[in-house]
C-alpha positions in Angstrom: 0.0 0.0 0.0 2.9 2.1 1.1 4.8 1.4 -2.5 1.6 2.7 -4.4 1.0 5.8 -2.2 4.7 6.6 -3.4 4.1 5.3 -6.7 1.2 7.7 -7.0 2.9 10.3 -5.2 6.3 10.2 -7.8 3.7 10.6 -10.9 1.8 13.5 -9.9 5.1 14.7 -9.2 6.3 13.8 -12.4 3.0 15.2 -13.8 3.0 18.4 -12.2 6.5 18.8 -13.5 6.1 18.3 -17.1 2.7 20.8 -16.8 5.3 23.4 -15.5 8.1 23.1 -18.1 4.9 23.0 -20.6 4.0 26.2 -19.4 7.1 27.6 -19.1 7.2 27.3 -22.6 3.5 28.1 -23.6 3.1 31.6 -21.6 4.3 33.8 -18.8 8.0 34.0 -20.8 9.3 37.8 -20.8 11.9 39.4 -22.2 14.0 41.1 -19.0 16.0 44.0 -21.3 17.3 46.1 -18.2 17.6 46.1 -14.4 17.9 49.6 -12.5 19.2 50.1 -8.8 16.5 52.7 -8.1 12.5 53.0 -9.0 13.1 56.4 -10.3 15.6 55.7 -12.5 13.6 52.3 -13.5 10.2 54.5 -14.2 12.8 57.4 -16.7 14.1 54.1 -18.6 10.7 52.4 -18.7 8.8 55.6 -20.3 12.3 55.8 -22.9 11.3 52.4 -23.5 7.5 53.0 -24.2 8.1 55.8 -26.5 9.6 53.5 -29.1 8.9 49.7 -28.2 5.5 48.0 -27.4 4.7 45.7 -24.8 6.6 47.4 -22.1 6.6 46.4 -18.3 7.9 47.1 -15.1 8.8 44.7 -12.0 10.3 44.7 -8.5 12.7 42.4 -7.9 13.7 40.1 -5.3 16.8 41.7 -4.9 15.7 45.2 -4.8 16.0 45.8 -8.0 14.1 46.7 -11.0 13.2 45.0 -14.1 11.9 46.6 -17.3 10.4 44.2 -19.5 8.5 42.9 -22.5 6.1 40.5 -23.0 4.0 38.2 -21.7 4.5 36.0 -25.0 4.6 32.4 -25.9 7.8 30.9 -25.5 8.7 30.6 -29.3 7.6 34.1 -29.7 9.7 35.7 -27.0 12.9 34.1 -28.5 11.8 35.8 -31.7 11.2 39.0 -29.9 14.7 39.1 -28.7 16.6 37.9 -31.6 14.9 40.6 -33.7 15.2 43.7 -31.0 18.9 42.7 -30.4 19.3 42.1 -34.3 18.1 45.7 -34.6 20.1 47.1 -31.4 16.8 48.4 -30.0 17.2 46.3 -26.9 20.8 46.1 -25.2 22.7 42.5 -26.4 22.6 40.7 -22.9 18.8 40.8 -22.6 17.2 37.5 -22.1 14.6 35.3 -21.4 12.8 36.1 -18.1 9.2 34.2 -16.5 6.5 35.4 -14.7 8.2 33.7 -11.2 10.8 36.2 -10.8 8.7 39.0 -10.5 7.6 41.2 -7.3 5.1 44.1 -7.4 4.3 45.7 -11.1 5.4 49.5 -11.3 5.2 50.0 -15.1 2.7 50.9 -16.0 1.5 52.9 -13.4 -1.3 50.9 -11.4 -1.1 47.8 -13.9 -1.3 44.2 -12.5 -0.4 41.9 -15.6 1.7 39.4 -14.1 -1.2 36.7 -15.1 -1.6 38.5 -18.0 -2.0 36.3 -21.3 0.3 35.7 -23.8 -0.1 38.9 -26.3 1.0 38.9 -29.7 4.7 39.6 -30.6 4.7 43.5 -32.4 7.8 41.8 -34.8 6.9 39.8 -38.3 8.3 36.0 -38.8 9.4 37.7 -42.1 11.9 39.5 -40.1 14.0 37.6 -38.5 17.3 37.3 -39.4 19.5 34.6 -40.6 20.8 32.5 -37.6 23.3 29.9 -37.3 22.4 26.4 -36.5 21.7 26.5 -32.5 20.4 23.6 -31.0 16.3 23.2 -30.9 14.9 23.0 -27.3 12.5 20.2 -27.9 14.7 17.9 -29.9 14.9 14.6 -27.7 18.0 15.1 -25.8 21.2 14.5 -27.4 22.5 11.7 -24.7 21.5 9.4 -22.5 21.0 9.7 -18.7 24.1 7.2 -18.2 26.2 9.0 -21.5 25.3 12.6 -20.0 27.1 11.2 -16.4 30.1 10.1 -18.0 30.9 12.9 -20.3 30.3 15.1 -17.0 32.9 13.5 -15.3 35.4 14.2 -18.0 35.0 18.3 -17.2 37.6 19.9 -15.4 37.3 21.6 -11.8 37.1 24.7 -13.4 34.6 23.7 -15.8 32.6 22.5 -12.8 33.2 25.7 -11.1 31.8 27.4 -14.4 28.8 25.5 -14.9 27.8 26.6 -11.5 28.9 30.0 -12.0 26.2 30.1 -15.3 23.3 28.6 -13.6 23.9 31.4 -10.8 23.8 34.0 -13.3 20.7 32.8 -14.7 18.9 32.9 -11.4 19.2 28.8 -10.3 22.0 28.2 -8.2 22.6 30.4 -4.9 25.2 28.1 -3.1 28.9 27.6 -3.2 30.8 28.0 -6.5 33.2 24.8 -5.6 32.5 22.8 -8.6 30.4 19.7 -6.4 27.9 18.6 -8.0 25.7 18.3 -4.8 21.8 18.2 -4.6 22.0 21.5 -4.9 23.5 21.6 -7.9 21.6 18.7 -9.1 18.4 20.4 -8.1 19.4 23.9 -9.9 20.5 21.8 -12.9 16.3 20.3 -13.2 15.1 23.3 -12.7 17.4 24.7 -15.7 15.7 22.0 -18.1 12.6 22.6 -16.6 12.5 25.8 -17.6 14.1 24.9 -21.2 11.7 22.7 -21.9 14.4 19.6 -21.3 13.7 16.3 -19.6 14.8 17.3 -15.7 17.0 14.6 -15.5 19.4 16.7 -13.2 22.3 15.9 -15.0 23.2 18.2 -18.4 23.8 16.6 -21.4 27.0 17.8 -23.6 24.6 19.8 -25.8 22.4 21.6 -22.9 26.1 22.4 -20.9 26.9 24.2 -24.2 23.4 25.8 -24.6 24.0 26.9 -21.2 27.2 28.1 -21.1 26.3 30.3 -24.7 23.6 31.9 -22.8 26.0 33.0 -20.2 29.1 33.9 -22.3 26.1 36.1 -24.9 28.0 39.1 -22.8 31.6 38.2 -24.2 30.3 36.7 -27.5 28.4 40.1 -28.3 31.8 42.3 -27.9 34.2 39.6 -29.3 35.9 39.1 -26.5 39.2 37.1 -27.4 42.8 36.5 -26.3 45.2 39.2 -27.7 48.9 39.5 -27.2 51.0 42.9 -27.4 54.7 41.8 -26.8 55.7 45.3 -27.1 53.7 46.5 -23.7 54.5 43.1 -22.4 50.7 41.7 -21.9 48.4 39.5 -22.7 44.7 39.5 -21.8 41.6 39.1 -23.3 39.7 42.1 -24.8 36.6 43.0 -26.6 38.1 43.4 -29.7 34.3 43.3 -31.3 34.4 46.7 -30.1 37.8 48.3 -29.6 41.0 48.4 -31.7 44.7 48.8 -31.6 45.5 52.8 -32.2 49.0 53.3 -31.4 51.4 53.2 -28.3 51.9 56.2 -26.7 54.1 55.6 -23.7 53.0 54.5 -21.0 49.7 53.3 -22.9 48.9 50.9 -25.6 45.6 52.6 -26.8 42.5 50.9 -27.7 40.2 53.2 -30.0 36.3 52.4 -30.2 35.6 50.3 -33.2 31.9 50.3 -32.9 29.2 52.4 -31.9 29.2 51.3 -28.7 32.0 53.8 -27.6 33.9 51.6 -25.3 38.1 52.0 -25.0 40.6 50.0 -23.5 44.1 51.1 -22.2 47.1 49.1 -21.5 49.5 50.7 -19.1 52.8 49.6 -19.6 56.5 51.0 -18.1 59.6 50.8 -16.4 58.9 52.8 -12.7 59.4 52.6 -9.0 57.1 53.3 -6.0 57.4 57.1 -7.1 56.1 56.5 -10.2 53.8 54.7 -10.0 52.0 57.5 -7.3 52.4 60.1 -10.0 50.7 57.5 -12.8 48.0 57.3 -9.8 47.7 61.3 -10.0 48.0 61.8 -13.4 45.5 59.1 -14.0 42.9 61.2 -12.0 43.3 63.9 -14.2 42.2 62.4 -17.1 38.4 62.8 -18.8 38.4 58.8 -19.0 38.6 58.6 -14.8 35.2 60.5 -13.8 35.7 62.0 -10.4 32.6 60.0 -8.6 34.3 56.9 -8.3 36.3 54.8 -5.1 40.1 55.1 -5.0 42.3 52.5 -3.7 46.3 52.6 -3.5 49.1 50.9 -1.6 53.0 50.6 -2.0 53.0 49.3 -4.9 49.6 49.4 -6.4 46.0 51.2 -7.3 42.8 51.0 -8.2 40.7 53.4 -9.5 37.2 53.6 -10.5 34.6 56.3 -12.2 31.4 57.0 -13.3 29.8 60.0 -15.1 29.2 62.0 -17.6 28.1 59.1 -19.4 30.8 56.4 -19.2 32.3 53.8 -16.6 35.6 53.5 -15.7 38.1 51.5 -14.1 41.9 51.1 -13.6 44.0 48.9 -12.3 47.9 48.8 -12.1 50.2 47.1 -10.1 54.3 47.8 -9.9 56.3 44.4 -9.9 60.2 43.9 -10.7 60.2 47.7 -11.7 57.5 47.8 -14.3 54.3 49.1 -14.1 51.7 47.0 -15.4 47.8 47.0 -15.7 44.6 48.4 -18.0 41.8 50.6 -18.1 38.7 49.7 -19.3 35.6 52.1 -20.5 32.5 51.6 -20.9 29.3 53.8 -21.6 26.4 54.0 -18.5 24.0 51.4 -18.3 25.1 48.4 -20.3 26.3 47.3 -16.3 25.7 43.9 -16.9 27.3 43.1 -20.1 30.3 45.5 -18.8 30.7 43.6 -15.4 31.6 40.3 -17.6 33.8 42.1 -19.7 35.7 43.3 -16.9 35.5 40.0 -14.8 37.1 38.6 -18.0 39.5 40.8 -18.3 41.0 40.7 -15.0 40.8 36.8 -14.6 42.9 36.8 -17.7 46.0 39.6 -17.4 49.5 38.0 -17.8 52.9 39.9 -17.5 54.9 38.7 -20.3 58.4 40.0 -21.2 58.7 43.5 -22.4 58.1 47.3 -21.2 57.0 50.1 -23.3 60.3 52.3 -23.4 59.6 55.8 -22.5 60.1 56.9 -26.1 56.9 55.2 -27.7 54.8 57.3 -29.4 57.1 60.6 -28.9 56.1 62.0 -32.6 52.7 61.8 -31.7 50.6 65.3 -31.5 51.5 67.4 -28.3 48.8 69.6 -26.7 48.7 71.4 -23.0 45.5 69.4 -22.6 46.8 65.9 -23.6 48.6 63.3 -21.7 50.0 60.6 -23.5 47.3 61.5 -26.5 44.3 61.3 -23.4 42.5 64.3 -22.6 42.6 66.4 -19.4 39.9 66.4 -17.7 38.4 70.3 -17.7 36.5 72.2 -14.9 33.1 73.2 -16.4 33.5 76.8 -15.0 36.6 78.3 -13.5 37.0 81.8 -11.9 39.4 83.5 -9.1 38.6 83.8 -5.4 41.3 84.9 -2.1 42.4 83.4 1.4 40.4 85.8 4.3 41.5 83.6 7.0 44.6 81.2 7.9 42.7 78.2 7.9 42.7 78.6 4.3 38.4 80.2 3.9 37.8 81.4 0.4 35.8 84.6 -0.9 34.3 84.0 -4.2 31.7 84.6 -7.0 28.4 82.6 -6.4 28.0 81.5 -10.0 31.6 79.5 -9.4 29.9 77.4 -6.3 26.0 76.5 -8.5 25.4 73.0 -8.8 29.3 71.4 -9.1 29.8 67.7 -7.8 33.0 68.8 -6.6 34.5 72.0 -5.9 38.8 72.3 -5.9 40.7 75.4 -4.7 44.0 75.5 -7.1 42.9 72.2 -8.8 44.0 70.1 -5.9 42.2 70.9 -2.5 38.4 70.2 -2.5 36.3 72.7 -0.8 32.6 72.9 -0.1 30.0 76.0 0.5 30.2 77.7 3.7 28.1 80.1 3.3 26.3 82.5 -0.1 25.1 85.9 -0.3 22.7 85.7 -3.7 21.8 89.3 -3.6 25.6 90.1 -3.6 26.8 87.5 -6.0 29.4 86.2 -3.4 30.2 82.8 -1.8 32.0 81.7 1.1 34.0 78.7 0.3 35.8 76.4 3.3 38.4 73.6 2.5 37.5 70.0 3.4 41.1 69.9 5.0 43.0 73.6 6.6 45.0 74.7 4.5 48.4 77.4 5.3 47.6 80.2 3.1 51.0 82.8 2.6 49.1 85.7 2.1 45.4 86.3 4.1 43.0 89.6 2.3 43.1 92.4 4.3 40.2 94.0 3.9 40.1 98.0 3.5 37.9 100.0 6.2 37.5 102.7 3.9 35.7 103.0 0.8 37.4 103.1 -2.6 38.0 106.6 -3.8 36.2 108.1 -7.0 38.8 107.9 -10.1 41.7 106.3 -7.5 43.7 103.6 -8.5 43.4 100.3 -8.6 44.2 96.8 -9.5 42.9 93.2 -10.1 44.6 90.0 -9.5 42.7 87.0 -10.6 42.7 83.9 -13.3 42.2 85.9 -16.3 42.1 82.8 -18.6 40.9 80.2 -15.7 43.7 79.1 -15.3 45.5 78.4 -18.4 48.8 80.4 -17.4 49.2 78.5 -14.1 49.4 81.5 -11.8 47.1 84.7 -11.7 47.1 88.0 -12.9 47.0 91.9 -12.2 44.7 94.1 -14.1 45.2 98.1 -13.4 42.6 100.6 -13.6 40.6 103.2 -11.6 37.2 103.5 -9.7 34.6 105.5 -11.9 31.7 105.6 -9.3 31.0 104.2 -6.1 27.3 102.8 -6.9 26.4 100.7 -9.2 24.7 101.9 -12.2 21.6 101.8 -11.2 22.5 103.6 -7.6 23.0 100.0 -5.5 24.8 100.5 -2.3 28.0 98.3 -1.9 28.7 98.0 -5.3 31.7 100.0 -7.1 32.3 100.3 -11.0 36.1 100.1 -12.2 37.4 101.7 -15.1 38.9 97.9 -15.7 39.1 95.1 -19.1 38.1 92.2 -16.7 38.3 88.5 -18.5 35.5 86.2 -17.4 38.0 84.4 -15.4 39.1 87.2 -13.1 36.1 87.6 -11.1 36.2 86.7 -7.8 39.5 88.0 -7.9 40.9 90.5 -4.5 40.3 94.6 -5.9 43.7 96.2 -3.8 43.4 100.0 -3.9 47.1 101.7 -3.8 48.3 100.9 -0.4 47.9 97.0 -1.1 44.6 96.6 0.8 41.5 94.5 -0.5 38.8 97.3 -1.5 36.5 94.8 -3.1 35.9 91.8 -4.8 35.7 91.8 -8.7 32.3 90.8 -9.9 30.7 89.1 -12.9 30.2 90.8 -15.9 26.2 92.0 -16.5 24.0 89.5 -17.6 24.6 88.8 -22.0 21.6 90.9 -23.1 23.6 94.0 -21.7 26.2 95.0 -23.6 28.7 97.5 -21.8 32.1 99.0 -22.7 34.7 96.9 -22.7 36.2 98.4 -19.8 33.5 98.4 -17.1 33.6 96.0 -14.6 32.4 95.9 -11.1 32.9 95.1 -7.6 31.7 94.8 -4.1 33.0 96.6 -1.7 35.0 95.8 1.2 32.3 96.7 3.8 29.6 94.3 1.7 32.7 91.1 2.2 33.0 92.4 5.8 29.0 91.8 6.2 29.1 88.2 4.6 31.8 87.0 6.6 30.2 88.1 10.0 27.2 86.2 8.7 29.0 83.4 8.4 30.6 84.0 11.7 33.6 84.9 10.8 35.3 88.2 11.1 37.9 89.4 8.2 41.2 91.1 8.4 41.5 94.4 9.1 43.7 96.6 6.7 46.8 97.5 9.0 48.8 100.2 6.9 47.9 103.0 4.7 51.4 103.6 3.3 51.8 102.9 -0.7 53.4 99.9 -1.0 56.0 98.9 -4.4 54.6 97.0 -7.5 57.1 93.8 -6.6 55.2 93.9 -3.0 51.6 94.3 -4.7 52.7 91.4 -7.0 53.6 89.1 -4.4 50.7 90.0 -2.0 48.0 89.2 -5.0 49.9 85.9 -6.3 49.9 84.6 -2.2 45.8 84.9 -1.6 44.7 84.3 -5.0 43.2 81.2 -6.1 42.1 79.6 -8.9 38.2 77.8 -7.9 36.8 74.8 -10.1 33.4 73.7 -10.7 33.5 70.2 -11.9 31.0 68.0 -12.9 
């Protein structure tokens, strides 16, 4: 009685089973194109999605995550769905096949429910699908036997094991150990894989299904070309995605990687002779560069570093590591939110980098075009706005224009020293800037108790081109009026050619003491002389700092002072501020 109950028992099982893989092929099948950290940013990509494809979902996650999706359709239609979308790049390449199971709460569309939603009809034409190679047909009988599948598994490698594992965990069946046992876990992950292929769940893969598998999770690497490529030269070999990048040209210390696709990825190989010193200034250099995005974690030791970016579009990371007195590692970048595919790539990358022998000598690529704003044919990264500000205390505080200090993810006094908002007077124009560490200025503003004198002298020390000279300026004129043009109190005009750069910039009468603050020039629909320029007074600056708390220097002499002194007093509070995105 007992053996029947179990005999019973095993064939509903069996039964129950086969009714899901059926299903799992007949409905419920998705196409999962993208995953988003955050629901806003899920909800911006989901309507980008809607305005040019149909079909469009949106699910939470079990991880916390969010899907966008398409579908429901029939299984044989989904496949179609993504082979045409990625044929046509309207869908990233590492989309796949997704079911009804691994979704949470619907957010797309707003206040839809379609997770037992029928299968709708696919919006792409049979007609269109492109010629494919031969792939292997889900509901062919399977290729081995139970006992043939067994030994040709125990022929695999440990790493091969260690794979297999690594593939079902990536497509959302295995959450143990990646040891290469082929436990019940394993086994169990392994059924559920066929189930969901519409294989017999045998638990053990056949030859064929390991390779279907192991295709799905390589797509990633198969879609960029990823492949083994030697440069004896640099003295590396790795594997790169040479689907989408391309040997340029060494340029010491690089071997560089151009874009070949419209993709826009780039790699680097970093490549020369150094010691611990060097490879800190490659560290700082590297930071400089467009291709290293500021928001990013830094790690460095002795004798090696880490970096990593993202913004403005692209994600970075760098990697190089000093050994035997050479300098060896890569950069890879890739464009925002192709994460998935770019993790891979990565992964790949790193799991295969081998020092061989040879060093790029310090002389490659020495003919090639020289610019201020290149490095090794790379381009500097640039401030988006840059403009002049001075010490007014000794823990290194900064007064400066307002516009300088508007919506900047980072903020740098002299290009090195980050700095945040103190304090901002709108009305005057004028920001208060401190430094995230003190700072020992040479020379601190003092400011003038007096008023500037109608048609006295003056001058103006500030960044005239934003920087591009390395070290600021002094523009000479004289005070036409003390009142703005429209009669505003605390406001001077100069008789002064001010560059855009310059304002911010210390105004020192004739005795070397600060008189004002250089401001902006008028908004662009007012078109002044040439020589106008403006500034707020001292007693305006003295005002913003004692709402801030603080209280400025007081001017201490009234004795003319020589031009060499002026000079040296303007170049010691002066600094250059940077708005960076």
């Amino acid at each position: 009685m007992v053996r029947a109950f179990t005999t019973v028992v095993f064939l509903l099982f069996c039964g129950l089973r086969a009714a899901f893989a059926q299903q799992a092929q007949d409905e419920g099948v998705w196409v999962q194109i993208e995953a988003l950290p955050t629901l806003q940013q899920a909800q911006e990509r989901a309507q980008d999605y809607s305005d040019a494809l149909a079909d469009v979902n949106g699910f939470r996650l079990g991880s916390g995550w969010y899907a966008i999706v398409l579908g429901p359709y029939l299984r044989s239609d989904a496949e179609q769905v993504l082979r045409v979308y990625r044929a046509e790049r309207q869908i990233p390449a590492d989309s796949f096949l997704a079911f009804s199971g691994s979704f949470g709460q619907q957010f797309w569309p707003i206040g839809a429910n379609l997770l037992d939603r029928a299968a709708v009809t696919p919006p792409v034409e049979q007609s269109a699908q492109p010629q494919q190679p031969e792939i292997v047909r889900r509901d062919e009988p399977a290729d081995e036997t139970r006992a043939e599948a067994l030994r040709s598994e125990q022929l695999l490698s440990g790493q091969e094991r260690m794979d297999l594992q690594i593939a079902l965990q990536a497509a959302g069946f295995y959450n143990a150990a990646i040891d290469g046992a082929f436990g019940p876990g394993t086994r169990r992950s392994m059924q559920d894989w066929q189930l969901y292929n519409g294989f017999e769940a045998t638990g053990i893969l056949t030859t064929r299904q390991r390779k279907l598998l192991m295709d799905d999770y390589n797509e990633p690497l198969i879609s960029v070309g990823m492949k083994r490529y030697t440069d004896r030269e640099a003295g590396i070999e790795m594997h790169l995605p040479l689907g989408a990048v391309e040997f340029s040209r060494h340029e010491a210390p690089f071997a560089h990687f151009d874009s070949s696709s419209d993709l826009g990825a780039r790699v680097l190989l970093i490549s020369q002779k150094g010691t611990e010193a060097t490879l800190r200034g490659l560290y700082e250099v590297m930071q400089t560069l467009e291709i290293v995005p500021l928001d990013g974690p830094r790690e460095r030791s002795r004798n090696s570093f880490v970096l990593q970016g993202q913004g403005n579009g692209i994600v970075s990371h760098t990697e190089a590591e000093l050994r035997d007195g050479q300098i060896k590692g890569f950069t890879l970048v890739w464009p925002e939110g192709d994460e998935a595919r770019r993790a891979r790539v990565l992964a790949a990358m790193k799991a295969s980098f081998n020092r061989i022998d040879g060093v790029l000598p310090d002389t490659a690529g020495a003919d090639a075009e020289q610019r201020i704003d290149l490095v090794a044919g790379l381009n500097i990264r640039k401030p988006r706005l840059s403009r002049s500000g001075f010490y007014v205390d000794a823990t290194g505080a900064v007064l400066t224009v307002a516009e300088v200090a508007d919506g900047c993810a980072r903020i740098t006094l002299d290009g090195r020293f980050d700095a945040n908002v103190a304090a901002r007077n709108d009305d005057l124009g004028v920001a208060l800037l401190r430094p995230v560490q003190a700072l020992a200025p040479i020379t601190v503003a003092q400011l003038g108790a007096a008023g500037p004198r109608i048609s006295s002298e003056v001058a103006a020390s500030g960044y005239s081109y934003e920087g591009a000279l390395g070290a600021p300026t002094l523009t000479f004129g004289k005070v036409s009026d003390v009142r703005g043009l429209n009669g505003e109190a605390g406001i001077s005009r100069l008789e002064l050619a001010a560059q855009a750069g310059d304002a911010g910039g210390p105004v020192f009468d004739e005795d070397g003491n600060v008189v004002g603050m250089l401001l902006p020039a008028p908004a662009k629909d007012k078109a002044l002389p040439r020589n106008v320029s403006f500034a707020a007074d001292a007693a305006s600056l003295t005002r913003v700092l004692a709402d801030a708390g603080m209280r400025g220097r007081e001017a201490q002499t009234n004795a003319d002072i020589s031009p060499d002194e002026l000079s040296n007093r303007a170049s010691g509070m002066t600094v250059l501020v940077s708005c960076w995105d």
